[in-house]
N, C-alpha and C positions, 0 to 999 in steps of 0.2 A: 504494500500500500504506500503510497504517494504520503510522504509531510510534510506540514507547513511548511518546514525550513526548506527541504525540497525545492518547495515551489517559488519560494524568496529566491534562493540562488539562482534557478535555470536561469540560463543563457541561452540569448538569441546572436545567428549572425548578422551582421550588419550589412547594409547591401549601401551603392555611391547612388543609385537610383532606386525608386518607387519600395522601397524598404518600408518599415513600419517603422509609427512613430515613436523611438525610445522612450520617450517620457510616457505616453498612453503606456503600451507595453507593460510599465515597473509599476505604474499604481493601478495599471488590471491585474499583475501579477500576484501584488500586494492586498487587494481585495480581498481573489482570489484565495489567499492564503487566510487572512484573517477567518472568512467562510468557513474555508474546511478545517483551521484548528476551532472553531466554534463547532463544528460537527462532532469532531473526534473527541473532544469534551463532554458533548449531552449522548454520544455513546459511551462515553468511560461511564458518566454517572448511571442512564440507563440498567447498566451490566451491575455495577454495583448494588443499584435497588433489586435486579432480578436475584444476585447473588445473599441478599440479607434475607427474601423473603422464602429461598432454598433453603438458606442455615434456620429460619423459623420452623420449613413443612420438618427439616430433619430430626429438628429438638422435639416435634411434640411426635413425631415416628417414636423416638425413643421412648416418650412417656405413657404411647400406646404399650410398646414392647412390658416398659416398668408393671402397667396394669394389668396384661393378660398373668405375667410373672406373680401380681398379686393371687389373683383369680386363681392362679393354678395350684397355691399356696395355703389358699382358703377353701377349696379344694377338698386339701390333704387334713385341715381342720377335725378335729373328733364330730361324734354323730350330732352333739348335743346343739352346737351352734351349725350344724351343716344349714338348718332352711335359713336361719339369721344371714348367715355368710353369701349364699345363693342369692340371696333378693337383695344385701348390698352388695355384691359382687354385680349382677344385670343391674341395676342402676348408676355402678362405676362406668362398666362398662359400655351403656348405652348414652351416660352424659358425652362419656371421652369417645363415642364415638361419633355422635353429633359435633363435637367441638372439633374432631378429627376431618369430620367433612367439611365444619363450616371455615374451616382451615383449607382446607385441598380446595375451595369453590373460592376461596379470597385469593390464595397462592395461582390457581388457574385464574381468574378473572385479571390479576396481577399481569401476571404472563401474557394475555392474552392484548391486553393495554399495550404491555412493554411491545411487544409484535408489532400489534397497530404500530404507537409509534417510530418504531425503524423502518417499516413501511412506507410510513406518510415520509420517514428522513430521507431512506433512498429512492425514493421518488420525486420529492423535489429535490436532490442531487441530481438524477434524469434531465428537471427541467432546466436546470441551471445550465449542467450541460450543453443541452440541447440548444437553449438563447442563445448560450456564449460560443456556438457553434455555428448558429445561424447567424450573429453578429460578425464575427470574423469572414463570415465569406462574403457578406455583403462589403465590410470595408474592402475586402479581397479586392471585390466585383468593382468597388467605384473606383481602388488605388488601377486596376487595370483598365476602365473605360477614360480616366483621368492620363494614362500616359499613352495612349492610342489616339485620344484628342490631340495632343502634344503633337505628335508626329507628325499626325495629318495635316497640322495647321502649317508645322515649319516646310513641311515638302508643299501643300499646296502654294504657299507665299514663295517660295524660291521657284514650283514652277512661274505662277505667273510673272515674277522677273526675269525669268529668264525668254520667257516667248516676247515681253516688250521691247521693241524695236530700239534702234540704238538713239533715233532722233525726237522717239518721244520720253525717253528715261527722265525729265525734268531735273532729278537728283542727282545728273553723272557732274554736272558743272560745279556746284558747292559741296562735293567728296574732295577730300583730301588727295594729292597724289598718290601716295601711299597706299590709298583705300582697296581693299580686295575683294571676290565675291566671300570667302569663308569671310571679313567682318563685320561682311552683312545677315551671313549667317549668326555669328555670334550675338548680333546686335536683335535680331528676331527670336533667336533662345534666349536671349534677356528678357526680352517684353515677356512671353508666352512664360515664362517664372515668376514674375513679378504675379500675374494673373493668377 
């Protein structure tokens, strides 16, 4: 399983182009984390409620065990107290056996909670998921329609310079001698950035 700390350190690689945005990235990372040590928490306590209300069914198992051990004891009783002993013995034995159920129906009822809840936890683990899933490909989608616009714009603007004639260029007179086609390129990759 995946933890917190885990999820703090990953690293991503860096890309010169349409990469993700570092800062987004560390505080989804970080969310991220915060979430699932918050999960792995109300499952630590979870397991420990399920665990204290085990240690309870097994403590009164025992004092079933102690009673039948009376029973069997009283039992062995002489003749004289045998019906005294028989008719508290079935009334021991029927209290602790009511308290024995109404025990296993609280301990399962328990259980049956604690289930739901990990349920309902890994289930909205699913959903979260699944958002943070379908988040990530839509940024995907737009970081990819975003640098396909890019292109298109710089290749259509250099075709159209290039098909206009040399006596209608307006802008060949006030270029620099210097001036080249790539710092016209350059200079259309600046605007199209800036945008």
């Amino acid at each position: 399983m995946i933890t917190p700390i885990e999820i703090r350190q990953h690293s991503f690689r860096k890309r010169t182009l349409g990469g993700y945005d570092v800062e987004e990235v560390q505080q989804f990372v970080a969310t991220l984390s915060v979430e699932w040590e918050k999960m792995i928490e109300e499952n630590r306590k979870l397991r420990s409620e399920f665990d204290k209300v085990q240690a309870g069914y097994n403590s009164l198992k025992e004092v079933e065990n102690m009673l039948q051990k009376t029973l069997h004891q009283a039992e062995q009783s002489t003749k004289d107290t045998l019906d005294n002993a028989r008719k508290r013995s079935s009334l021991i034995v029927s209290e602790a056996e009511a308290k024995a159920r109404e025990i296993i129906r609280q301990g399962v009822d328990e259980r049956n909670n604690i289930d739901r809840e990990i349920t309902e936890l890994c289930e909205r683990r699913d959903e979260i998921l699944m958002q943070l899933n379908l988040f990530l490909k839509a940024q995907t989608d737009r970081l990819v329609g975003f640098s396909r616009k890019s292109k298109v714009g710089i290749m259509t603007l250099e075709s159209v310079m290039e098909k206009m004639p040399q006596s209608e260029n307006l802008f060949e007179n006030s270029l620099p001698a210097n001036h080249t086609k790539d710092d016209e390129k350059h200079n259309v990759e600046d605007i199209v950035e800036q945008l």
